[in-house]
C-alpha positions as CSV (number, residue, x, y, z in Angstrom):
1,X,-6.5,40.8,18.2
2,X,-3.3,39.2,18.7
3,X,-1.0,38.5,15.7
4,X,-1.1,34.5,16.9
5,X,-4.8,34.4,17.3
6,X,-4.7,35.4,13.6
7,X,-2.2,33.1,12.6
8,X,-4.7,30.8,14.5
9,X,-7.6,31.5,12.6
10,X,-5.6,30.9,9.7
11,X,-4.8,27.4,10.7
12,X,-8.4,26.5,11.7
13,X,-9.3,28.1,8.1
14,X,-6.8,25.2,6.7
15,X,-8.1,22.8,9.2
16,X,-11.4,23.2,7.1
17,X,-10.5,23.2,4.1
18,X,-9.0,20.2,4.4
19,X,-12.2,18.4,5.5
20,X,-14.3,19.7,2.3
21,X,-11.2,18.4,-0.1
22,X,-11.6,16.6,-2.8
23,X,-8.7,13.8,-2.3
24,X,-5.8,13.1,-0.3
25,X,-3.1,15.5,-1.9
26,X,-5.1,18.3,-1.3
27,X,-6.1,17.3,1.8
28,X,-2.6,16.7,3.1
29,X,-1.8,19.9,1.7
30,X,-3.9,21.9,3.8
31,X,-3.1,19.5,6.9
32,X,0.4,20.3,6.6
33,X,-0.6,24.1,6.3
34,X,-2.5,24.2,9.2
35,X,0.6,22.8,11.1
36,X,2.4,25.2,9.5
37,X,0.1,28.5,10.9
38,X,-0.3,26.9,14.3
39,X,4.0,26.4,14.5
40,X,3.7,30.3,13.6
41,X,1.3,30.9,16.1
42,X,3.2,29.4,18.9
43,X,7.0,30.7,17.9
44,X,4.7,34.6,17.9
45,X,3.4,33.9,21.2
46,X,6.8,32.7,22.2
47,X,8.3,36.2,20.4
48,X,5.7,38.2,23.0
49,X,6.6,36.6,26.4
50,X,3.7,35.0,26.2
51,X,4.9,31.3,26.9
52,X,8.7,30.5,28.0
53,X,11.3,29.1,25.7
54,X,11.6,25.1,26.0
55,X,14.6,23.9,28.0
56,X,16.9,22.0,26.2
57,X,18.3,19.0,28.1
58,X,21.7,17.8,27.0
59,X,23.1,14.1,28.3
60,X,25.7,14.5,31.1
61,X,29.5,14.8,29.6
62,X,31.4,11.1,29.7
63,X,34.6,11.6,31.0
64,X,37.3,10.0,29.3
C-alpha cells in the first residue's frame, strides 16, 4: 500500500469521526484533520511522480 493511500484512510477515518461527534468543536476538529491527511496525501503523491507539480502563473511584467 502506498504511503498516500494510508494517509487516505487516515482522512476518511477523520471524515467519520466527525459525523458521530458530539458538537461542533469537535466536529470541526476532525473536519479540519481530515483536510489536513488528504493535503498529505496529495503533496506524497506529488513527492512520487505520481501527479505533476501545479504551474504557477504570474501576471505579465508592466513596463514602466
Amino acid at each position: 500500500m502506498k504511503q498516500s493511500d494510508i494517509f487516505r484512510d487516515n482522512a476518511d477515518n477523520c471524515l467519520q469521526l466527525a459525523e458521530r461527534a458530539d458538537g461542533q468543536p469537535a466536529h470541526k476538529r476532525y473536519s479540519r484533520m481530515a483536510d489536513a491527511w488528504t493535503a498529505l496525501a496529495n503533496e506524497q503523491d506529488w513527492l512520487d511522480g505520481e501527479i505533476p507539480p501545479l504551474a504557477v502563473h504570474t501576471a505579465p511584467r508592466r513596463r514602466a
